[in-house]
C-alpha positions in Angstrom: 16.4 -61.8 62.6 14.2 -59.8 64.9 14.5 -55.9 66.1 16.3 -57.1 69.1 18.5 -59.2 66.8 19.3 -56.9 64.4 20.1 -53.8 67.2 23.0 -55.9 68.6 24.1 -57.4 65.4 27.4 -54.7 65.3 28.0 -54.8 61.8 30.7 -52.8 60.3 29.0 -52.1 57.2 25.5 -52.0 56.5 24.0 -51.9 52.7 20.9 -50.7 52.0 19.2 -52.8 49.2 19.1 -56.0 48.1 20.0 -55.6 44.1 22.7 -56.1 41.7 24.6 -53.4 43.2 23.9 -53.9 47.1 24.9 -57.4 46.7 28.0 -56.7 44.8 28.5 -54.2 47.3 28.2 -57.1 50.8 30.3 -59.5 48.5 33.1 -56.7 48.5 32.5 -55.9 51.9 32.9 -58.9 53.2 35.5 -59.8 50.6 37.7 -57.2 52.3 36.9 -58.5 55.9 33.9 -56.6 57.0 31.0 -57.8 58.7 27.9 -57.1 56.7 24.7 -56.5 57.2 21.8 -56.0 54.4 18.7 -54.2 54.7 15.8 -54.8 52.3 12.6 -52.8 52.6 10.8 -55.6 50.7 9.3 -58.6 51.5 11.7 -62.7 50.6 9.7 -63.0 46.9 9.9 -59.4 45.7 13.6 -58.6 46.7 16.1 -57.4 44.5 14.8 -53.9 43.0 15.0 -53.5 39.6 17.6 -56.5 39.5 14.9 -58.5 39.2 13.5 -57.3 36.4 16.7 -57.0 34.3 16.8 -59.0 31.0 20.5 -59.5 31.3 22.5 -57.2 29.3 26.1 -56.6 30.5 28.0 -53.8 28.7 31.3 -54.1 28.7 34.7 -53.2 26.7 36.5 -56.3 24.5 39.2 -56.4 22.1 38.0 -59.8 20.9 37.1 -63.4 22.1 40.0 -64.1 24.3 38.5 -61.2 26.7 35.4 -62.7 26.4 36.7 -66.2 27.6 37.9 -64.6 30.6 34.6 -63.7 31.5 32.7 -66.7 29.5 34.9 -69.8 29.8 31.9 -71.7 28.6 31.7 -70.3 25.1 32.4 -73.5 22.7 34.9 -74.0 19.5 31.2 -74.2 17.8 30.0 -71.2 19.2 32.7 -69.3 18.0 33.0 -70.8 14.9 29.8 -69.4 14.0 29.8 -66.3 15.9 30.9 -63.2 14.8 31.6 -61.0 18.0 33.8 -58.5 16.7 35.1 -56.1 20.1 34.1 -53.0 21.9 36.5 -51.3 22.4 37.3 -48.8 25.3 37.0 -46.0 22.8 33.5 -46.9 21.3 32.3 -47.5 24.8 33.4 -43.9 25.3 32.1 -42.8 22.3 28.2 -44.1 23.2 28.6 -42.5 26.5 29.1 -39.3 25.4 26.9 -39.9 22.3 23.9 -40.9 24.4 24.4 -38.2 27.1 25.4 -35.1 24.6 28.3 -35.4 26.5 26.6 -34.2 30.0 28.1 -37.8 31.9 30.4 -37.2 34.6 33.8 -37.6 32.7 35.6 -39.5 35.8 32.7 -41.7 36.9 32.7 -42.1 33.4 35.6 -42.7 32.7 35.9 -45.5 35.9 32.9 -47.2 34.6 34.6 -47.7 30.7 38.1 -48.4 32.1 36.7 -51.4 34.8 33.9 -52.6 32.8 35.9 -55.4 32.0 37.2 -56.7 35.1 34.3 -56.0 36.5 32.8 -58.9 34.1 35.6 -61.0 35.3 34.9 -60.1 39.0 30.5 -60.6 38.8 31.8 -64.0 36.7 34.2 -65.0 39.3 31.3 -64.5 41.8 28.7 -67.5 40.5 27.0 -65.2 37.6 26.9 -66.8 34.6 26.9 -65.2 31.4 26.0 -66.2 27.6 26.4 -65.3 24.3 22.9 -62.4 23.7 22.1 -64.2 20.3 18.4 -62.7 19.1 18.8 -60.0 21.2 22.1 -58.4 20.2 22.9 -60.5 17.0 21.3 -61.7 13.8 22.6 -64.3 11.2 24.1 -63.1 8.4 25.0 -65.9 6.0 24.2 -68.6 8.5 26.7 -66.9 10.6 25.1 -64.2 14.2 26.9 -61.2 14.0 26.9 -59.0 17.0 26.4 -55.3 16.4 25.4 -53.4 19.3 28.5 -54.3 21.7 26.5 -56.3 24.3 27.9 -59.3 23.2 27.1 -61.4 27.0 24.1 -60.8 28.5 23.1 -62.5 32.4 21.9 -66.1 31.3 18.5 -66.1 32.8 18.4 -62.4 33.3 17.8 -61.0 36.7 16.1 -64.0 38.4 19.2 -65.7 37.8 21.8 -63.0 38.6 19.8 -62.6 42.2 19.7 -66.2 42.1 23.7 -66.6 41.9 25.0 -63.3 44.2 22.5 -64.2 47.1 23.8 -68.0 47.1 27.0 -66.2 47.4 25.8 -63.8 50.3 24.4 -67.1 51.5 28.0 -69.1 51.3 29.8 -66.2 53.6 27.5 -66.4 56.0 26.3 -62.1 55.2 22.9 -61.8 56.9 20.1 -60.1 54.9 16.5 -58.6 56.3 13.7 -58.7 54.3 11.3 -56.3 55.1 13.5 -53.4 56.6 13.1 -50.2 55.0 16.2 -47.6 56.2 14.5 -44.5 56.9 17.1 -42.0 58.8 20.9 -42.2 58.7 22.5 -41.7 61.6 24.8 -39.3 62.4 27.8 -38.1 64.6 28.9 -34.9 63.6 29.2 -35.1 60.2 30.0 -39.0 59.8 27.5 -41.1 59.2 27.3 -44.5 62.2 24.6 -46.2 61.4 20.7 -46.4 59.9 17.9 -46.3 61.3 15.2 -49.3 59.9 11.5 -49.8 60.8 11.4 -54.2 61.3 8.1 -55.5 62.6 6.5 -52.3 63.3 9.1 -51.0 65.5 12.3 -48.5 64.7 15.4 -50.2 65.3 18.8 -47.9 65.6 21.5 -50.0 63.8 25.0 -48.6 64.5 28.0 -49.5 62.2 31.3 -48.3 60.8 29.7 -47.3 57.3 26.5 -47.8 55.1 26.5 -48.4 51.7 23.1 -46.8 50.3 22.0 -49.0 47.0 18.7 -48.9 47.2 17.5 -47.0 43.4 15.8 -44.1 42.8 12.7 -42.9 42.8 11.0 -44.0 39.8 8.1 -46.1 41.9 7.1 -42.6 43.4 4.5 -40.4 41.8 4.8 -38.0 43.4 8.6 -38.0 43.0 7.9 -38.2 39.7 6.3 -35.3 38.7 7.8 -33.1 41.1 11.4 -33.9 39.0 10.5 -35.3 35.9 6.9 -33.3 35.1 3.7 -33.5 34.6 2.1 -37.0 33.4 5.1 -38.9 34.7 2.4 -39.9 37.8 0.6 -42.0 35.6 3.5 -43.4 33.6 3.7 -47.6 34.4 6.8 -49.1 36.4 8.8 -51.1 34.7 10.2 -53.0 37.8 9.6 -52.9 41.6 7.2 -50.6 43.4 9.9 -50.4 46.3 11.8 -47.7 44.7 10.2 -44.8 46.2 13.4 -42.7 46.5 13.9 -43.4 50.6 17.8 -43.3 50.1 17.9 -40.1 48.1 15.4 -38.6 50.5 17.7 -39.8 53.8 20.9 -38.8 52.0 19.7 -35.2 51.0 18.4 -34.8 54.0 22.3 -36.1 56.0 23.5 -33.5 54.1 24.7 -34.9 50.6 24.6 -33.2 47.4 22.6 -33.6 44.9 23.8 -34.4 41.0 22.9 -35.3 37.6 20.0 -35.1 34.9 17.0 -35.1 37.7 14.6 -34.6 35.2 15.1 -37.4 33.1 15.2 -41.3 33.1 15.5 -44.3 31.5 12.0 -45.3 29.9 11.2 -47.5 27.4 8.0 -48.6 25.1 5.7 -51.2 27.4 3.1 -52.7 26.5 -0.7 -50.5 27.2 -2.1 -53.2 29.4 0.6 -53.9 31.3 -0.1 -53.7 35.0 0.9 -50.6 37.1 4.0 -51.9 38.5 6.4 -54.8 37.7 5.5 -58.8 37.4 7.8 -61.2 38.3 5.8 -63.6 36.4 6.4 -61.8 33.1 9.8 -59.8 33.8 10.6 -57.6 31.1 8.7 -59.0 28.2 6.0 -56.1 28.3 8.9 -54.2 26.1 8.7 -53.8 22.8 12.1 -53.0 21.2 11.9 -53.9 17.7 10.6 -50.7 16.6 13.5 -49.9 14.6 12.1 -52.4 12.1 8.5 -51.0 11.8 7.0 -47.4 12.2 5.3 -46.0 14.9 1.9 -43.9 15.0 0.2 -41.9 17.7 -3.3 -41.5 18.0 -3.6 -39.3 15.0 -2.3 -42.1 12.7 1.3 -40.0 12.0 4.6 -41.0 13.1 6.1 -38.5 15.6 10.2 -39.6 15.6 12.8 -41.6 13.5 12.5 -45.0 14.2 15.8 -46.1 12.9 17.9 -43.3 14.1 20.0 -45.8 15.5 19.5 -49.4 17.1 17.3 -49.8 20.0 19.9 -50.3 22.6 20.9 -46.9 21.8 17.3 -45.1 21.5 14.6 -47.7 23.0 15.5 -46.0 27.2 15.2 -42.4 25.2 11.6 -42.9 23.1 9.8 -44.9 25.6 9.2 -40.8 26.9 8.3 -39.6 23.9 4.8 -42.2 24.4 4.1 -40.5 27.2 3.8 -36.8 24.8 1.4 -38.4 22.8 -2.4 -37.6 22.8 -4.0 -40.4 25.4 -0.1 -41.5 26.0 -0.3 -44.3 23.5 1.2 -45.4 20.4 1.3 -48.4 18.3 3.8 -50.0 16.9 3.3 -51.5 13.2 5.4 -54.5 11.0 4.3 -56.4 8.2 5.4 -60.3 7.5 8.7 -59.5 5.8 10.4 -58.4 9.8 8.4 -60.6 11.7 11.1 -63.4 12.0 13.5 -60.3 13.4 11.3 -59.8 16.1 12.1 -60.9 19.4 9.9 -63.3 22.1 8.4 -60.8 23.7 6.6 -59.7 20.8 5.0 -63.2 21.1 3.7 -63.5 24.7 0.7 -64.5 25.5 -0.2 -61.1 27.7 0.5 -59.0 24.6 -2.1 -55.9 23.6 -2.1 -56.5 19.4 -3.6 -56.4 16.1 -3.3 -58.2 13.1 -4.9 -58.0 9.5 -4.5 -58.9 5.6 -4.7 -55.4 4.5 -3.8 -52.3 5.8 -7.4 -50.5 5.3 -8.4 -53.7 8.1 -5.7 -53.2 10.2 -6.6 -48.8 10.6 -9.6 -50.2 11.9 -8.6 -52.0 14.5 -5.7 -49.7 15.8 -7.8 -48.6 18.8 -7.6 -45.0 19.6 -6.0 -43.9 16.1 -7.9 -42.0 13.6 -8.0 -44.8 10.4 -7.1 -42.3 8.1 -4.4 -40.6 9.3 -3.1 -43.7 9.6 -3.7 -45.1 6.2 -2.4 -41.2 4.9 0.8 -41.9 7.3 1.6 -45.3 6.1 0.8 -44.9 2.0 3.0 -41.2 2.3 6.0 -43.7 4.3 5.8 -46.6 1.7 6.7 -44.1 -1.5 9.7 -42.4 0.3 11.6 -45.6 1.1 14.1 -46.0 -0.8 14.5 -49.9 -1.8 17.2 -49.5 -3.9 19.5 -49.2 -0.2 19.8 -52.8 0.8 18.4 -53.9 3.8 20.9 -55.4 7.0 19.8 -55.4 10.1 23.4 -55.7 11.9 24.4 -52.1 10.9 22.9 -48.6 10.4 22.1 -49.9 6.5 21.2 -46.1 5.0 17.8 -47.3 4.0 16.2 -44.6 4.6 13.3 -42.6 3.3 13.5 -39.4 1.7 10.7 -36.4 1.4 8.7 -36.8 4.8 8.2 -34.4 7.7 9.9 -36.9 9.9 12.6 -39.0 8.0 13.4 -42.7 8.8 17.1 -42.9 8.8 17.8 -46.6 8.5 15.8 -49.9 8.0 13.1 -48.3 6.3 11.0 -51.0 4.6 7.4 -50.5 2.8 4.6 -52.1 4.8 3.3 -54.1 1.9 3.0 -57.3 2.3 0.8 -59.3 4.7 -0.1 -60.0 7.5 0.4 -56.8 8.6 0.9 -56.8 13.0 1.1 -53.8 15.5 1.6 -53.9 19.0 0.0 -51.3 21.5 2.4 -49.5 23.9 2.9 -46.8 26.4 5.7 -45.2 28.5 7.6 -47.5 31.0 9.6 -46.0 33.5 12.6 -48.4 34.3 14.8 -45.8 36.5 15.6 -42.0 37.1 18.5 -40.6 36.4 19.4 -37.2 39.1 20.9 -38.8 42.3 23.9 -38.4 44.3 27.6 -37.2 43.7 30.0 -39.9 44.3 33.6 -39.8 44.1 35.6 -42.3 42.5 35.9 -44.1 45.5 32.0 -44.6 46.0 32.1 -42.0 48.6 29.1 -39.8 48.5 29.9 -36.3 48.4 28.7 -33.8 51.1 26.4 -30.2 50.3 29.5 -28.0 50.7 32.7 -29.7 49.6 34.3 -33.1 50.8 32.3 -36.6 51.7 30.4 -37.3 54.2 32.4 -40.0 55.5 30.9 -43.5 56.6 28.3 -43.1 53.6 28.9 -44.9 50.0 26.2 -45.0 47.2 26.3 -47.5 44.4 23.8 -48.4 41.5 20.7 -46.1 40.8 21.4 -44.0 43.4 24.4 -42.8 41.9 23.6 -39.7 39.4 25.8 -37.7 36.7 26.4 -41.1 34.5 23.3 -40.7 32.4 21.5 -37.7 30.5 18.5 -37.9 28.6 19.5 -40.9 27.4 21.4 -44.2 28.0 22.9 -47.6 26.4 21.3 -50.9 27.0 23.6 -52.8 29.8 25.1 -50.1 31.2 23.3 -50.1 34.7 23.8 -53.3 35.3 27.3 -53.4 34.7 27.2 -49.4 36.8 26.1 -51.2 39.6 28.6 -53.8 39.9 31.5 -51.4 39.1 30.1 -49.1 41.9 28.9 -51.7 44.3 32.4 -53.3 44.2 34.4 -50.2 44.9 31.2 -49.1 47.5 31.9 -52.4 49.9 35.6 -52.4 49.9 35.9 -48.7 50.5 33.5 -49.0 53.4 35.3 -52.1 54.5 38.5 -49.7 54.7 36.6 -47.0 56.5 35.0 -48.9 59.2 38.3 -50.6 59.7 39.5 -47.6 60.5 37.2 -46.7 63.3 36.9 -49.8 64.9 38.3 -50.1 68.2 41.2 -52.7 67.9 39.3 -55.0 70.8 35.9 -54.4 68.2 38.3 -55.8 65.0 39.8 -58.8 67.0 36.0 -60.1 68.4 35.4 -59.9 64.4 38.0 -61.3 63.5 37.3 -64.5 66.0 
């Protein structure tokens, strides 16, 4: 579509973004009889946000298998004859939200996001996403038997190239156009409602009026100076996980319309990535500069000392949390070290060709090639480590084990195993920003909230853009399944409300 195209399209809903939650959020749309329109500032081959760059987890409450059969028909008898999946339940779902967020989350958007995560799965699944059992990632064998343990137990099969892949053959199927290369940047207004955006599309402004707009289009984590205006000083220098579209546009349009501002600003979701990764996202590698296995190691900043509790709990529950603690380190680096007896517990992207690593027989050889780290601080740091484990604990992988050690400055709390026998591997990393946190007040109805009490009505937010779920920290496969929750309730509400301002004539030509 061109400018002129696009200015007499007369949507009634117009969604900013082209991610999980913007699609979810033209699906629902047009589910409840709007016409849609979607914006996407980026160009055909980088669309999607951070959707893109997802490796697929999908948080959501179970009592057991028949729940997940709702959302997985596909799972075989042989799958779950050797499958342990247990359930997460409502309750533990609640319990890691407020766990994770030292109970700062929003208790209703909370507390819509645990009750819905479940038909939610049922919904995305219902819409051409296909999901799959998260062996290696959320499960190990335990007698010849995987036994989940962190309560992701379906994950997006083929992460977020294939979740894009399946919603926009869906926008495709109802016909919902999408424009690549259309950053929103105004919101226009009428009074206090919100008509219509205003997007730049071939070098020329184009005003697009509509019945609502559904802003899901991230935060501002691919903005340095964003970055360390909110989150502080060194954040402009952190790596992107994901896109380098997320520059904060629909915050900045939404503040400035007159909405109100909410949630843990100066915080995000940041994770260990690898030191050579490039500045910003690549498609061609996805997520696999992580490096989540940490809980199985130690980990050792430039002086050669460990600087947190690696096994204070498992990585989905720490890994969005420590990745900011690289970026306190002296040069903003750490390494990450295993011997042989964890290796086969570490997952593929530990193995990647693109991988920044070092590998020796002993531990004296491997100090030396830790680039950066002072050889015997490190050799002091791992010797001191290896006496205060306490093998007598046995080790599991599947739960919090106990193992700890006992007599450092910095205890390890579980999985604490002696680096002692060879080869001995470590892994370079730095901090990864994946999203921010602080972002708009929404009401239960994906309504954002205005400045001084109310909505603003015509304008929803869903996904990123939404703030007071998360605080400081944040469990693995809860944005994904945020964004659907929120994208769904974002497109039908909108549906409702331009409904309601349509001309009948304006409803009947759509109709037809």
């Amino acid at each position: 579509m061109n400018a002129d195209e696009i200015a007499a399209y007369n949507p009634d809903v117009v969604v900013v973004g082209a991610g999980n939650a913007a699609l979810c959020a033209a699906i629902s749309a047009h589910e409840a009889g709007a016409r849609v329109l979607v914006l996407e500032a980026a160009p055909m081959e980088d669309a999607g946000g951070n959707s893109h760059y997802t490796g697929g987890a999908f948080r959501f409450a179970y009592a057991g298998v028949e729940d997940l059969k709702k959302v997985c028909p596909e799972l075989t008898d042989a799958e779950l004859e050797n499958i342990d999946f247990g359930s997460y339940t409502e309750d533990q779902f609640f319990d890691d939200m407020f766990e994770l967020t030292e109970y700062r989350t929003d208790p209703e958007l909370c507390e819509l996001l645990v009750r819905s995560s479940l038909d939610t799965a049922v919904w995305i699944a219902s819409q051409g996403v296909k999901l799959q059992p998260g062996l290696g990632r959320q499960a190990y064998k335990v007698d010849g038997k995987f036994k989940f343990w962190g309560g992701l137990a379906l994950h997006i099969w083929g992460g977020g190239a294939e979740l894009l892949r399946a919603l926009n053959e869906n926008i495709a199927r109802r016909g919902i156009r999408v424009v690549y290369e259309a950053p929103a940047v105004e919101l226009i207004q009428d009074g206090d409602s919100v008509t219509g955006v205003i997007a730049r599309v071939g070098g020329r402004s184009v005003r697009i009026e509509a019945g609502a707009v559904i802003l899901a289009c991230g935060g501002f984590e691919s903005n340095p100076e964003m970055r360390a205006r909110y989150l502080g000083p060194g954040w402009d220098v952190a790596k992107v996980r994901g896109t380098r579209f997320n520059m904060g546009a629909g915050l900045t349009m939404a503040l400035a319309a007159g909405a109100r501002p909410h949630g843990n600003w100066s915080g995000c979701h940041a994770v260990a990535w690898d030191v050579n990764a490039p500045p910003f996202g690549d498609l061609t590698i996805g997520d696999q500069f992580q490096k989540h296995n940490y809980p199985f190691g130690i980990m050792v900043n430039a002086r050669g000392e460990r600087y947190l509790d690696e096994g204070a709990n498992f990585h989905s529950h720490t890994y969005a949390k420590y990745g900011g603690e690289i970026l306190k380190q002296p040069g903003m680096f750490a390494w990450q070290v295993f011997d042989s007896k964890v290796t086969h517990l570490l997952r593929g992207e530990y193995r990647i060709s693109r991988v920044t690593k070092a590998e020796a027989q002993t531990l004296e050889e491997l100090a030396e090639k830790l680039e950066g780290v002072d050889p015997q601080g490190f050799l002091k740091t791992v010797h001191e480590f290896n006496a205060a484990c306490q093998t007598d604990v046995p080790f599991n992988p599947n739960v919090r084990d106990g193992r700890g050690t006992k007599g450092l400055a910095i205890d390890k709390s579980n999985w604490a195993n002696p680096l002692d026998t060879p080869p001995f591997h470590a892994y370079q990393v730095t901090t990864g920003i994946t999203f921010t946190f602080g972002g708009l007040k929404v009401t239960t109805d994906a309504a954002v909230e205005s400045l001084y009490g109310g909505t603003i009505p015509g304008l929803y937010a869903a996904g990123e853009i939404v703030g007071g779920l998360f605080f400081n920290n944040y469990a693995s496969g809860t944005g994904l399944m945020s964004g659907a929750t929120f994208g769904r309730l974002a497109g039908a509400h909108a549906a409702a409300h331009a409904a309601r301002r349509q001309p009948a004539t304006q409803r009947a030509a759509h109709a037809g």
